[in-house]
Legacy VTK file of the C-alpha trace (Angstrom):
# vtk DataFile Version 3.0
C-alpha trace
ASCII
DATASET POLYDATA
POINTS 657 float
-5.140 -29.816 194.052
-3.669 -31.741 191.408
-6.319 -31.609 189.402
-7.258 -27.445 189.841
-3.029 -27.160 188.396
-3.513 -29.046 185.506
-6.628 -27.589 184.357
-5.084 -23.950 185.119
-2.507 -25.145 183.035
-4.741 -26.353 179.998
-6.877 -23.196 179.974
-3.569 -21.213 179.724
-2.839 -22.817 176.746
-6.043 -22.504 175.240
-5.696 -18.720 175.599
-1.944 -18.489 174.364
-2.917 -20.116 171.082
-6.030 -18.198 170.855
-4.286 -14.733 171.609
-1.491 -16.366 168.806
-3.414 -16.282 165.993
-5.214 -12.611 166.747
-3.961 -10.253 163.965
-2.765 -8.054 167.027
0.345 -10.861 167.641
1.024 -11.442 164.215
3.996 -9.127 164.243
5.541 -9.964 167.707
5.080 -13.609 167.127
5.704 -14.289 163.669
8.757 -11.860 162.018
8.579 -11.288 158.834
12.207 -12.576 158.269
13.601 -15.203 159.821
17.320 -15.662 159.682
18.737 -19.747 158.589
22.401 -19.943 160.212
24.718 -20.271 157.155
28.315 -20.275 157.159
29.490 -16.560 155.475
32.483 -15.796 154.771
33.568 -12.875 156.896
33.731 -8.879 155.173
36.281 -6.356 157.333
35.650 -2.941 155.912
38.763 -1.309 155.710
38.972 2.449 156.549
38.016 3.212 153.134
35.011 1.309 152.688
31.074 1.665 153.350
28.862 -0.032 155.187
25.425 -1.094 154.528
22.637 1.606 155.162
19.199 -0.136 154.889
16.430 2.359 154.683
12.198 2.041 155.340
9.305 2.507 153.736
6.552 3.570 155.105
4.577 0.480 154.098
6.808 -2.479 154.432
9.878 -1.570 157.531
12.581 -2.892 157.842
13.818 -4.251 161.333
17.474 -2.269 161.200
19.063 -3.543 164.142
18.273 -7.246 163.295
21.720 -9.598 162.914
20.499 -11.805 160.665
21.772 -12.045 156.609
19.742 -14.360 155.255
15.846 -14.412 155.316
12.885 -16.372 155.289
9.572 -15.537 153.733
7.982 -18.401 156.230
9.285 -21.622 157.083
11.374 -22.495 154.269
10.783 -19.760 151.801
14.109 -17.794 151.228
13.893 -13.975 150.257
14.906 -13.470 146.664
15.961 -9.906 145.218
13.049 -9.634 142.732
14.283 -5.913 141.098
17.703 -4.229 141.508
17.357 -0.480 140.883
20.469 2.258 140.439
19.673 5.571 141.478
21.850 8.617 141.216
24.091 8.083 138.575
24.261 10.642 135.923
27.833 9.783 134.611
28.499 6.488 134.946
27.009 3.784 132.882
23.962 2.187 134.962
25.377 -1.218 133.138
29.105 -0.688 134.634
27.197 -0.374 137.856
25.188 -3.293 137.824
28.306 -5.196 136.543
29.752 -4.093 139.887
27.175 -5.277 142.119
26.828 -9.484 142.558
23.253 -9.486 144.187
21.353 -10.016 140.740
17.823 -10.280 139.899
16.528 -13.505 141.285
19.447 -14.016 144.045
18.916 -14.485 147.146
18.781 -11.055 149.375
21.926 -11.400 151.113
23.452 -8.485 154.058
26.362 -9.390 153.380
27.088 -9.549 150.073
24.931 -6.240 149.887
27.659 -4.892 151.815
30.151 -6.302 149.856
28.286 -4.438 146.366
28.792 -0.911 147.745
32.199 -1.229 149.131
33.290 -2.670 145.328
31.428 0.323 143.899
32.933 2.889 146.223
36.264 0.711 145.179
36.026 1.698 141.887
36.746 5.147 142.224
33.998 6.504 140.748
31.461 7.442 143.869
31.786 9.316 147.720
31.002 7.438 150.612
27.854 8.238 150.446
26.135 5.237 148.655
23.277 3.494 150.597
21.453 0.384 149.228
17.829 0.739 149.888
15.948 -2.597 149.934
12.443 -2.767 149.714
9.415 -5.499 150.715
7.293 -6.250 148.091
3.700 -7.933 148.796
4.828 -11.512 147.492
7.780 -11.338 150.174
10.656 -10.663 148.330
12.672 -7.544 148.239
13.351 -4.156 145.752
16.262 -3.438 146.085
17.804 0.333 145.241
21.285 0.932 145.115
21.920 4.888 145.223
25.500 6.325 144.629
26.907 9.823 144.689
29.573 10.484 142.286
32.243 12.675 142.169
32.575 15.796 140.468
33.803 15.369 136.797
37.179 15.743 135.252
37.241 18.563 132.666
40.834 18.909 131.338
44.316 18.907 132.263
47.458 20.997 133.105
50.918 19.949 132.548
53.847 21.330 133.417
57.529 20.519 133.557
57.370 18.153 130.082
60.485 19.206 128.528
61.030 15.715 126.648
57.776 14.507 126.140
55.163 16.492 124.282
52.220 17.374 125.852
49.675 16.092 123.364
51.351 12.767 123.692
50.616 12.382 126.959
47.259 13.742 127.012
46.555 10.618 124.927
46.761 9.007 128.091
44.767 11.160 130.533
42.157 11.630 127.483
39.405 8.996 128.157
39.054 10.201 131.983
38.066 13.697 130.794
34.151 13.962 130.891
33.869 11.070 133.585
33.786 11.506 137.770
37.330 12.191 139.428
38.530 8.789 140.125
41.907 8.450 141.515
42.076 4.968 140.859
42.052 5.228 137.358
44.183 8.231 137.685
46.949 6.502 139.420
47.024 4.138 136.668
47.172 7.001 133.706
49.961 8.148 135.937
52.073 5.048 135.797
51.218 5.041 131.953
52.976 8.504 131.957
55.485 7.266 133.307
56.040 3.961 131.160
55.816 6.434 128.508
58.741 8.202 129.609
60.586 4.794 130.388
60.029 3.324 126.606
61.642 6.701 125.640
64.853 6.241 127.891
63.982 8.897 130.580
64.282 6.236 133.141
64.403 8.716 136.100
61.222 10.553 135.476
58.235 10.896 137.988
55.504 12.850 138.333
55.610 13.995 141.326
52.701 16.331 142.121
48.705 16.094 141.376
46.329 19.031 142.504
42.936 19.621 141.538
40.676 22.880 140.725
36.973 23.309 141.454
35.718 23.204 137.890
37.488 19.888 137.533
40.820 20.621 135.847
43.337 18.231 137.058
46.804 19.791 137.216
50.410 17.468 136.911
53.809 18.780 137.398
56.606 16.600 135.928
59.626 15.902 137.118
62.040 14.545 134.059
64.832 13.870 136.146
67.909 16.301 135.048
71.790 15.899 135.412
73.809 17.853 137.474
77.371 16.578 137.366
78.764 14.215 135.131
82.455 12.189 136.779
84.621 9.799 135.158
86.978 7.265 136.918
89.102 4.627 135.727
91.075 6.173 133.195
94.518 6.023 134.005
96.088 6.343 130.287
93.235 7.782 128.538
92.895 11.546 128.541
89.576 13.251 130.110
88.401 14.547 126.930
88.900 11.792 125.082
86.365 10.107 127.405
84.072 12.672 127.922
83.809 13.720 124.252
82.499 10.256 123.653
79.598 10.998 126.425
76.782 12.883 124.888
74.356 13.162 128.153
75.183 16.348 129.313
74.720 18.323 132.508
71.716 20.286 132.576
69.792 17.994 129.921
66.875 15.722 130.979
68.973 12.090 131.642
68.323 9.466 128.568
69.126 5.715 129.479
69.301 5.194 125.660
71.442 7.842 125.100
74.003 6.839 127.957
73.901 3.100 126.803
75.235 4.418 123.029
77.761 6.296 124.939
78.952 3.183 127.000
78.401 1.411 123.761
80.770 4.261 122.148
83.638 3.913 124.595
83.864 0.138 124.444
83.956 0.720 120.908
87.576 2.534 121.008
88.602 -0.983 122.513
90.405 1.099 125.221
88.205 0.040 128.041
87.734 -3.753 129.266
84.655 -2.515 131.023
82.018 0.847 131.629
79.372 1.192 133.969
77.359 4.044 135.070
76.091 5.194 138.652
73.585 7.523 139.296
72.649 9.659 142.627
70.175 11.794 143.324
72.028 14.850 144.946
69.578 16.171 147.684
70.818 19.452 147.604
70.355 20.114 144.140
67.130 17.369 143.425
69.686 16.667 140.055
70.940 13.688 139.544
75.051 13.261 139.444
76.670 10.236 137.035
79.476 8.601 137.211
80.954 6.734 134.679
83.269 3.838 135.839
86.170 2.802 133.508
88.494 -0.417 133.731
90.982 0.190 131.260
93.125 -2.691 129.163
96.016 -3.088 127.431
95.429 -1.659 124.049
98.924 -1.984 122.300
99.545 -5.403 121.034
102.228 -7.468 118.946
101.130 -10.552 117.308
103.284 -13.142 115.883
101.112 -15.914 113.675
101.480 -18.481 111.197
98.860 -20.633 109.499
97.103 -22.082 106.185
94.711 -20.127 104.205
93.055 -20.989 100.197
94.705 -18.299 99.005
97.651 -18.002 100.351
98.950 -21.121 101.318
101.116 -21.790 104.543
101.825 -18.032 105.792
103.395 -16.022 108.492
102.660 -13.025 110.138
103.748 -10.353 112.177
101.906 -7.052 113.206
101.618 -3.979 116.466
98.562 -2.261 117.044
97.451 0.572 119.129
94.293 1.374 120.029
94.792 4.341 122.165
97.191 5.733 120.584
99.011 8.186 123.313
96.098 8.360 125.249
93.870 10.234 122.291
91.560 7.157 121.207
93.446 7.177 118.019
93.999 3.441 116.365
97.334 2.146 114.472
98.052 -0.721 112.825
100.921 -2.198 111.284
100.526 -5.353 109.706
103.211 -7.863 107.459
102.262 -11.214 105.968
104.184 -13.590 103.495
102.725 -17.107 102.421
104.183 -19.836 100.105
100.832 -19.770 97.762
101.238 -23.682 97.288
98.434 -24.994 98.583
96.368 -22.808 95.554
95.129 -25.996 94.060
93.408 -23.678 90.470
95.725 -23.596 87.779
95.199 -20.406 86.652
97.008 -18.628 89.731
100.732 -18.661 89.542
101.749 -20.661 92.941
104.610 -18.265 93.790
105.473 -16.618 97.030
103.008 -13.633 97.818
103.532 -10.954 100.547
101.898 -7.836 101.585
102.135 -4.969 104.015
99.619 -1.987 104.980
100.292 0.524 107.658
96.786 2.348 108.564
96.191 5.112 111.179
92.147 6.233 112.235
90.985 9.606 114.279
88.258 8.179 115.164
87.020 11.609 116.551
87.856 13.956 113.492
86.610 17.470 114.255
83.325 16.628 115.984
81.638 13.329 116.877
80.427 10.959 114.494
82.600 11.850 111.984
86.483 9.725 111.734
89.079 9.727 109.185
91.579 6.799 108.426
94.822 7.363 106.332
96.172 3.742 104.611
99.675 2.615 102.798
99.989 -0.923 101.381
102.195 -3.003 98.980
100.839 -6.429 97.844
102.932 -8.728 95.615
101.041 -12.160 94.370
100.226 -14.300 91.912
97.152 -12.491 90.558
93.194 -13.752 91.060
91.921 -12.550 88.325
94.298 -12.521 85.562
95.728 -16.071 84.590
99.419 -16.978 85.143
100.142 -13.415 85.700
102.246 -11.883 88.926
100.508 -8.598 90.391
101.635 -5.676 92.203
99.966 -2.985 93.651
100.816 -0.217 96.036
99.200 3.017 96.912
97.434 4.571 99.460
94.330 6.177 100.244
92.309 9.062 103.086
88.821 7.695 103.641
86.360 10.428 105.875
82.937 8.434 106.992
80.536 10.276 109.140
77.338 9.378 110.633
73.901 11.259 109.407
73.042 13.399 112.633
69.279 13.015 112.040
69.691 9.200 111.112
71.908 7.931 113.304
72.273 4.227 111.550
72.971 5.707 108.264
76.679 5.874 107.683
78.671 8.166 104.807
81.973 7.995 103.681
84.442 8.416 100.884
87.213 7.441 100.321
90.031 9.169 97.462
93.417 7.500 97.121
96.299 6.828 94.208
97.375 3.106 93.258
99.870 1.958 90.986
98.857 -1.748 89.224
101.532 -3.941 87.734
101.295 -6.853 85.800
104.046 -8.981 84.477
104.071 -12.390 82.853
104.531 -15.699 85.137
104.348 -18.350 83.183
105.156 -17.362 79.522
105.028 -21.499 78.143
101.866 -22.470 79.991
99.986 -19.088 78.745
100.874 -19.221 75.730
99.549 -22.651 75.096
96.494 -22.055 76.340
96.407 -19.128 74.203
97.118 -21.012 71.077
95.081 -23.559 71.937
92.013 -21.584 72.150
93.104 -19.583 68.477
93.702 -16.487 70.867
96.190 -13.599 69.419
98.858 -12.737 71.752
98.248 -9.405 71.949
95.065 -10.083 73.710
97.297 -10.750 76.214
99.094 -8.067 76.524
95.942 -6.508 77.249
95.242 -8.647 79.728
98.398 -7.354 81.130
98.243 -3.477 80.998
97.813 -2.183 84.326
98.681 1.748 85.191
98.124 4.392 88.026
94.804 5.037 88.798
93.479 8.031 90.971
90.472 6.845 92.696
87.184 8.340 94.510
84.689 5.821 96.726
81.857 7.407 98.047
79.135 4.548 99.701
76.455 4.585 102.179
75.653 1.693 105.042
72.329 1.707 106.731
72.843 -1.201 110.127
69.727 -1.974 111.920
71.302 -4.877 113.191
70.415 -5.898 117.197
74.438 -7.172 117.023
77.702 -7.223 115.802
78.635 -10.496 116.808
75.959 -12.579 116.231
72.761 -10.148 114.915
69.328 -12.137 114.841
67.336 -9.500 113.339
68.011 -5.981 110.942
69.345 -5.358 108.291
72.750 -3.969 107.253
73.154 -2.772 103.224
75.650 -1.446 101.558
76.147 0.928 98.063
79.365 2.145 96.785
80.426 3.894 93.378
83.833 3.252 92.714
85.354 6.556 89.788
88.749 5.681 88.482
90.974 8.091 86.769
93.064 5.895 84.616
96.522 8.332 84.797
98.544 6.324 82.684
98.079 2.296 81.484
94.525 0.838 80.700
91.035 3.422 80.502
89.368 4.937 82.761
85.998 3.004 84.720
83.361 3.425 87.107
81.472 0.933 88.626
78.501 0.831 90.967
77.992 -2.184 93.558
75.228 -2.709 95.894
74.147 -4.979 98.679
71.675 -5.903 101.144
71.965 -8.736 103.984
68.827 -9.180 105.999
68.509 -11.132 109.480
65.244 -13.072 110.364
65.060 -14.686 113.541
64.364 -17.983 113.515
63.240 -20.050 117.174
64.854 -19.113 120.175
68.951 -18.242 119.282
68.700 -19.274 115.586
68.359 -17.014 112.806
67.993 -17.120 109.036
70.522 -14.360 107.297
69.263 -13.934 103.425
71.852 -11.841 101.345
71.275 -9.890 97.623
74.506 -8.160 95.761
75.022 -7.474 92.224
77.090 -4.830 90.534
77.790 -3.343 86.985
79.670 -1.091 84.884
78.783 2.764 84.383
81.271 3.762 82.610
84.735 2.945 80.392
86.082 -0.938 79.690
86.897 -2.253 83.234
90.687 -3.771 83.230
90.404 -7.659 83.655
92.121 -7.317 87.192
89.213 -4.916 88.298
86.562 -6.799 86.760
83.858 -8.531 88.992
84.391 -11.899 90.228
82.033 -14.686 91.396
83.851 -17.954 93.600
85.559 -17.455 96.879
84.561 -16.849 100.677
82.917 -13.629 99.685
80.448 -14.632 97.084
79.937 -18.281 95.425
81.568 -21.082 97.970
82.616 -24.287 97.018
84.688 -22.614 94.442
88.100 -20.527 94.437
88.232 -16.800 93.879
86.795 -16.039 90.158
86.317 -19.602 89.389
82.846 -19.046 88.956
83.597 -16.349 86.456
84.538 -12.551 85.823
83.284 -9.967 84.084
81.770 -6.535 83.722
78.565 -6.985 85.956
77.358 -9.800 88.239
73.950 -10.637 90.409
73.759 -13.066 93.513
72.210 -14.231 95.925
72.558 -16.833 99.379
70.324 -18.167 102.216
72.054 -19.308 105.591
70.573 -20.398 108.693
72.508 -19.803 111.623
71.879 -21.835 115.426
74.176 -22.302 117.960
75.455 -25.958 118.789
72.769 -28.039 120.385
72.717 -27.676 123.905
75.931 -26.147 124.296
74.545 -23.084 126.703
73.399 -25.856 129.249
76.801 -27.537 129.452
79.392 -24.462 129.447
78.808 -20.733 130.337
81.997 -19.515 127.991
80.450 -16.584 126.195
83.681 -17.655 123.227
81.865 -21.282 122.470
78.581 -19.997 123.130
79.292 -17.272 120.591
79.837 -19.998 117.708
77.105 -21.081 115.506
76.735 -23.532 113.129
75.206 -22.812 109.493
73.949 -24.262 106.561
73.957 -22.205 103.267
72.650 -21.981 99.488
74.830 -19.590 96.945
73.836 -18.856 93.817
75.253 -16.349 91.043
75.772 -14.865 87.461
78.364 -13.543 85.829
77.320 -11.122 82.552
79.373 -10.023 80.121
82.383 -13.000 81.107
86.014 -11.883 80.710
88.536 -13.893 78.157
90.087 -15.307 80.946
86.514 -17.350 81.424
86.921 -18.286 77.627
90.258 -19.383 78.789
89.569 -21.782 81.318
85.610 -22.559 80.095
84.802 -21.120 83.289
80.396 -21.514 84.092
79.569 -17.738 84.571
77.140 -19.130 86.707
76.444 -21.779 90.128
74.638 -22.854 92.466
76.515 -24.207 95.738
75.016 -25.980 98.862
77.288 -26.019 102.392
78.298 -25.900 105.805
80.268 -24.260 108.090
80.793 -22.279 111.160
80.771 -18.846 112.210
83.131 -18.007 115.058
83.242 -14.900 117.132
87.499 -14.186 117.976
87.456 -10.990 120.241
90.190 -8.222 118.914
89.711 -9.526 115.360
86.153 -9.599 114.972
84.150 -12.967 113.474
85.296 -16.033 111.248
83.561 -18.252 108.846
84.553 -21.578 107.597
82.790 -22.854 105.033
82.671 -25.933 102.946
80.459 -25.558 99.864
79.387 -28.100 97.128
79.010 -27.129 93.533
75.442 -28.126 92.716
75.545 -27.182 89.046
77.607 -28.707 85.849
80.544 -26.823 86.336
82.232 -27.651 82.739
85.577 -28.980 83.814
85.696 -26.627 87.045
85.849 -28.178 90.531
83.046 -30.433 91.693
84.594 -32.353 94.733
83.976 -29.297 97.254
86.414 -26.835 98.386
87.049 -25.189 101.527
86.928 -21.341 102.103
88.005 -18.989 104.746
86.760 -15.696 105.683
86.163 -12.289 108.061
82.150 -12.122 109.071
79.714 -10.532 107.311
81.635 -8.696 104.335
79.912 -6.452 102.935
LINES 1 658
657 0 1 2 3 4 5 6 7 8 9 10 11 12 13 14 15 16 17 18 19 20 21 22 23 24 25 26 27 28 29 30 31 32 33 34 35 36 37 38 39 40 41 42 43 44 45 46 47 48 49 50 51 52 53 54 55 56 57 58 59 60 61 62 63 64 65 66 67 68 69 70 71 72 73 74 75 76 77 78 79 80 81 82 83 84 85 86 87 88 89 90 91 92 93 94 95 96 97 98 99 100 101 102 103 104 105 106 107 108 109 110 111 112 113 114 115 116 117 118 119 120 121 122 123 124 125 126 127 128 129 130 131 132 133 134 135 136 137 138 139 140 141 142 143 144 145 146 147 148 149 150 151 152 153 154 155 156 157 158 159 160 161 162 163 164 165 166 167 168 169 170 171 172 173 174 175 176 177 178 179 180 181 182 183 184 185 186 187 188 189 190 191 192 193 194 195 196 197 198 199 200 201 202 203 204 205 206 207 208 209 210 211 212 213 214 215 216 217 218 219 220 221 222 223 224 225 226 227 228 229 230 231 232 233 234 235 236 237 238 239 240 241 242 243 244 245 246 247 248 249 250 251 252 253 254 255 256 257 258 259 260 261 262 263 264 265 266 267 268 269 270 271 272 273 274 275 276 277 278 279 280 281 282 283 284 285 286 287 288 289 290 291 292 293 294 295 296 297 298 299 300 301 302 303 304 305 306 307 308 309 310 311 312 313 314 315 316 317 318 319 320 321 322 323 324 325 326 327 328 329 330 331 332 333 334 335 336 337 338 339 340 341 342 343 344 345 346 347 348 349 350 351 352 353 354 355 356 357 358 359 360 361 362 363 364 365 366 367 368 369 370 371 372 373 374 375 376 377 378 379 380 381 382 383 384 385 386 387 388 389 390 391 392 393 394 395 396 397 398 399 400 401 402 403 404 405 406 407 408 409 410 411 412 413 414 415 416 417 418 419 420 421 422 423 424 425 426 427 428 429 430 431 432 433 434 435 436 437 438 439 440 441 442 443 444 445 446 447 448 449 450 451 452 453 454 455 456 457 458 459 460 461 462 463 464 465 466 467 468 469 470 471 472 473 474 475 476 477 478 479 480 481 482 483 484 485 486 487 488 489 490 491 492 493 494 495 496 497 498 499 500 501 502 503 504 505 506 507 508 509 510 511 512 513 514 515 516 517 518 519 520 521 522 523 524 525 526 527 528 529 530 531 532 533 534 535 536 537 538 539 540 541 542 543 544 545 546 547 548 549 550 551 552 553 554 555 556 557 558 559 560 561 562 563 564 565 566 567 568 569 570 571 572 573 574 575 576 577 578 579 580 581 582 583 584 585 586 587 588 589 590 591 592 593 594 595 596 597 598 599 600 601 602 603 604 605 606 607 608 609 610 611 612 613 614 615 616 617 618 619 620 621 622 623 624 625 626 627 628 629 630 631 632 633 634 635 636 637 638 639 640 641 642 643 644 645 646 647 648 649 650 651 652 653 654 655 656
């Protein structure tokens, strides 16, 4: 029995490989791909996404509902795409396409990352739903595969409405390269927040737009919202009237809000130094869709007395006393009364008379005259010292003068101003036996200094222009600020008439992180008449050549100069304090050079150089209610003939221009 079972057995076998390799099995038995487990890494199609829809041919199916991604051509022969094909595309770049899709010529056919090619393509915003990848046997075993996409209908303009701020044309630069391609609201999501960045860079911080609707010949409409004011509130002010505060606010209800413009009106109202601090709030008002803004005021002390004493190069050991009022009963309005009286013995150049100097100026500003933008300052001084600029001699001036400035409407950091005013000049002898040595010594007539003497009552008118680009006040890293002024004087009695024209330029460079490099041109000249010697130009002092005391350098009827500075805050000072005062300071090192032309006889005097070149240090110093200080020490690098050559110390207010 055993026997009969085995040979059953055998003769079933025989049969089962013979019925095997009949071409009738070949399909059951042997499929034509044959899936290798691989480790894939798993693709969830999201809601938005498209699956894979494998189509036949007639000559070469497919088996649809297989599960396998990978395939075999045989035992160990992998199936390879051998030709990708894009179909449909009439738009569209077949090259962007195939830059999509990852299964290349000569990959391996892959479901999966098949699956993977459409959903990117339909991610691109370009196509329907309706894309299908179509792969094809070929006879050697590989696979054709077609890749057919629908696109969408094409964009063929735009609409805009609501752009009151923002031209139209400039924001059609944006929207520009999607016209002509398929609707694709990817890429118009992303013109949108371009739109809207455009808006931002312009200070319309509040701006959206807020609606997108399409029309069936492919003309994409936009409404804009710009984001408008209703009501503008102000809070805080105790002392300061309303108007005063609101008149330096230019937003205005009903325009479209402006971040820019509101940070030059916080800007503004710190500037009348009445405020310690402004901030702004804004809130959409959902009954309106404006936006309200409030504008929060802390208010400070803005009268002051001040009670000093100190050393300066000029005037020696001094003491001061002065009241100021910046809000001036509430209006904004700024006065100032200011008295100083130093010993003048620490002048260490003996051609000023060390004597006892004093001076006093009263000065009063609207800094709202008529309309905004424009101020006008009234000023009253008397000044008795031993005089700068003419040798041994004791001056005294006092006079008084309106100056109206107003900023250019259409260039905002262009400034204009002039100034007209009366000043009486007197000049009397100080040191008759010393002078008139020197004058004898030198073969000089004394009646050349009388001239030097002759002073008179001048009527005077100032016009000048500023253009500040500067980033800062206190410490600017880059702009420019320049400066020129024609000075007409209308000699009434005394010494001739003059006019002189001055000009100068300071430019800011910034230089690493917080440094900067601040390189200054300023010459001047005479237009008209013989300047007096105690209007003449002078080189030496804080203001032009230091290392040197005022006019050492030289005087005379025209000048030229010129310094470099680098500026940088002390090393590692930020990471050890967080005072803004010391961080504020910075430390400098400087080059002066200048020329006096046409040199005064007080130069011939003293054999003063008419020209130097000075090398230095110092510090800059930001003091808040008086504005910045520099200290400078300066070294004469050139043969001064006789003048000082040890250094000399010099003291001045900022950036004089």
């Amino acid at each position: 029995m055993l026997k009969i079972y085995k040979r059953l057995v055998l003769i079933l076998t025989v049969v089962c490989l013979l019925w095997a390799q009949s071409p009738a099995c070949a399909f059951s038995l042997k499929h034509p791909f044959q899936k290798k487990k691989q480790k894939q890494e798993q693709i969830v199609p999201s809601e938005d996404t498209v699956t894979l829809q494998e189509e036949t041919t007639k000559d070469k199916p497919l088996d649809e509902n297989s599960e396998e991604d990978l395939y075999y051509n045989g035992e160990d022969n992998l199936v390879y795409v051998k030709t990708l094909e894009i179909m449909g595309n009439n738009m569209v770049d077949t090259a962007f396409i195939k830059g999509i899709v990852t299964s290349k010529e000569g990959h391996i056919y892959d479901r999966k990352t098949v699956t993977h090619d459409l959903n990117n393509l339909y991610a691109t915003g370009y196509f329907t739903q309706n894309i299908r990848a179509v792969p094809i046997r070929l006879d050697d075993g590989n696979m054709r595969l077609r890749i057919v996409v629908e696109e969408n209908p094409p964009v063929t303009g735009f609409t805009i409405i609501g752009n009151d701020s923002v031209p139209s044309a400039d924001i059609k630069k944006i929207l520009e390269p999607l016209e002509g391609s398929p609707q694709n609201i990817i890429e118009l999501n992303r013109s949108i927040e371009h739109i809207q960045e455009l808006y931002s860079a312009r200070g319309y911080i509040l701006s959206r737009v807020t609606e997108v609707t399409d029309d069936p010949d492919g003309i994409i409409n936009l409404k804009v919202s710009e984001g408008r004011i209703g009501d503008i509130n102000v809070t805080g002010n105790y002392k300061t009237k309303d108007f005063i505060v609101k008149r330096n606010i230019l937003s205005s209800p009903g325009e479209v809000y402006n971040e820019n413009v509101m940070r030059s009106d916080i800007m503004r109202l710190m500037g009348t130094q009445a405020f310690r601090d402004v901030q702004r709030d804004i809130v959409m008002n959902e009954n309106t869709g404006l936006y309200d803004v409030t504008v929060n005021l802390e208010e400070q002390r803005t009268g002051k007395i001040s009670v000093g004493v100190g050393i300066d190069s000029s005037s020696g050991f001094f003491g001061s006393v002065g009241f100021g009022e910046n809000n001036f009963r509430g209006l904004g309005q700024k006065i100032n009364l200011n008295l100083m009286a130093g010993t003048g013995i620490l002048m260490d150049d003996n051609s000023v008379l060390r004597r006892a100097n004093w001076q006093a100026e009263l000065s009063f500003l609207e800094p709202h005259f008529k309309k905004e933008g424009q101020s006008l300052g009234f000023r009253a001084f008397l000044r008795s010292f031993g005089s700068y600029q003419v040798p041994l001699a004791v001056e005294k001036r006092y006079g008084g003068d309106i100056t109206l400035a107003r900023v250019f409407e259409k260039y905002p950091r262009l400034t204009g101003s002039i100034s007209i005013g009366a000043e009486e000049v007197d000049l009397s002898e100080g040191d008759i036996t010393k002078i008139t040595k020197l004058f004898a010594e030198h073969g000089l007539s004394m009646k050349q200094r009388h001239e030097q003497l002759e002073g008179g009552f001048y009527l005077h008118a100032i016009p000048a222009i500023v253009y500040d680009t500067r980033d800062n006040p206190t410490n600017p890293r880059h702009g420019l600020i320049a400066k020129i002024s024609l000075e007409e004087a209308l000699a009434i009695t005394g010494a001739d008439s003059y006019g002189k024209l001055e000009g100068v330029i300071r430019k800011f460079i910034p230089a690493g992180r917080k440094s900067s490099v601040v390189v200054t041109a300023r010459a001047g000249g005479t237009l008209n008449g013989d300047v007096p010697e105690f209007a003449m130009y002078t080189l030496g002092g804080p203001y032009s050549i230091r290392g040197f005391n005022i006019s050492e350098v030289g005087m005379g009827d025209g000048y030229m100069m010129g310094s470099v500075e680098y500026r940088t805050p002390i090393p590692f000072i930020d990471r050890l304090t967080s005072n803004t005062f010391i961080n504020n300071i910075r430390l400098a090192g400087f080059v002066d050079a200048g020329r006096v032309f046409s040199q005064s006889l007080s130069d011939e005097i003293y054999d003063r150089p008419g020209y130097a070149i000075t090398a230095g240090v110092g510090l800059r110093i930001f003091i808040p209610g008086l504005g910045p200080i520099n200290l400078d020490y300066g070294y004469p690098l050139t043969n001064t003939k006789g003048s000082r050559s040890n250094g000399f110390f010099t003291f001045g207010m900022g950036d004089m221009l």
